[in-house]
N, C-alpha and C positions, 0 to 999 in steps of 0.2 A: 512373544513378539520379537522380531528381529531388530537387532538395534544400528542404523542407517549409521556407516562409516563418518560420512559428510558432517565436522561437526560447521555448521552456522554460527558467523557472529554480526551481530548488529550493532550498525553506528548510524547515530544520528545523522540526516542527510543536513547537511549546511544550507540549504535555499530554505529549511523550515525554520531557524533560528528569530527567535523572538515572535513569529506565530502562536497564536492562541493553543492550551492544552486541554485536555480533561473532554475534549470534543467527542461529538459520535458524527456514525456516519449516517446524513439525513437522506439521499440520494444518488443513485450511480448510473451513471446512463453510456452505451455504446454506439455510437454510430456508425455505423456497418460500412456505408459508404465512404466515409472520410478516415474511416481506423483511429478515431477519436475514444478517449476514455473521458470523462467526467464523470467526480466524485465530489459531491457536496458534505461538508463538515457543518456540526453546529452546536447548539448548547442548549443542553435540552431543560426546558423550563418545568412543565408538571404531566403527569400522565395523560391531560385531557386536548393537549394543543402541540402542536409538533414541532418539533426544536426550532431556532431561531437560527438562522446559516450566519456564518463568520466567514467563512471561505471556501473557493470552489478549488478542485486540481485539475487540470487539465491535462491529459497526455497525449502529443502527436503521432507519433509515431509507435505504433503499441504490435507487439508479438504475443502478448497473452497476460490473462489474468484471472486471477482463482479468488471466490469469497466463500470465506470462514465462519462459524461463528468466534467470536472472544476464546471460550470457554473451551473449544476444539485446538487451540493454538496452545502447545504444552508449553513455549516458551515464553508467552507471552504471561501465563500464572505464574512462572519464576518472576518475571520481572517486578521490581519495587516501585513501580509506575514511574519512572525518572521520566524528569519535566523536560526531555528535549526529546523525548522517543516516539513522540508520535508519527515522524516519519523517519523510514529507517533507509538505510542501503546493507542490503545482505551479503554478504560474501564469505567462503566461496556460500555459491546455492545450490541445496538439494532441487529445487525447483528449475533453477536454469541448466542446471544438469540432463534434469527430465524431459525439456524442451528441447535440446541438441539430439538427446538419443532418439525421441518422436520425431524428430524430422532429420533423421540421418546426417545430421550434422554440415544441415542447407546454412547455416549460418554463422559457423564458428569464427568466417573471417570479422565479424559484425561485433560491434561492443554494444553488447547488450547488458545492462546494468538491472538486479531484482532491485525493487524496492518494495517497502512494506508500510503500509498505513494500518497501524495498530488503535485498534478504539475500544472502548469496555466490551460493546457490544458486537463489534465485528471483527474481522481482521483482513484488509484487500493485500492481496502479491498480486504485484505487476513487473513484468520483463519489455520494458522500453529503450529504443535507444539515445533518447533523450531525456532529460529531466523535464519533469509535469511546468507546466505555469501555474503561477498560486495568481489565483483573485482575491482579493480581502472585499467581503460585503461591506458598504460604504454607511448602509441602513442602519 
């Protein structure tokens, strides 16, 4: 296997700070027509009833996004589960790389920022040009 130049580092995104951790992701939904992402986090209670949502992400303006399992994300089994990493900002990105050369490089003038929502169970990359809205369920 060839080993991809681009080394990736990940930092904690600052709008997550003090949000709940240890989350999965309960639901993700696309809206085709508005270019909306939504991504439901939660906490999952026992194998027979489906997690309890803590928070939702929202992203307006979205240029693409890729889902993982956990266990496919090599970096994400290095990491020693640190309590502020469940959302990341990537940079540089092998991934927004990949999206400039797919589209002939329609958007370089545009600050498009990866971020990563890492969870046991999943792992979302998203190339937005704005930062998600966090909802915190109030239930």
């Amino acid at each position: 296997m060839e080993v991809n130049a681009i080394r990736q580092v990940a930092v904690p995104w600052a709008g997550a700070r003090g949000l709940t951790t240890g989350l999965m992701l309960t639901e993700l939904h696309q809206d085709v027509w508005s270019g909306c992402l939504e991504l439901a986090m939660g906490v999952p209670s026992d194998m027979d009833t489906p997690p309890h949502i803590v928070y939702w992400l929202s992203f307006g303006h979205l240029y693409g996004y890729r889902v993982l399992e956990g266990a496919d994300v090599p970096e994400l089994l290095e990491d020693d589960d640190d309590i502020d990493s469940q959302i990341q900002l990537i940079t540089p990105s092998r991934f927004l790389t990949w999206f400039h050369q797919e589209t002939q490089g329609s958007h370089l003038d545009e600050d498009i920022q990866h971020y990563r929502i890492a969870c046991w169970d999943f792992c979302v990359d998203v190339l937005a040009a704005q930062p998600p809205d966090v909802c915190i369920n109030k239930e």
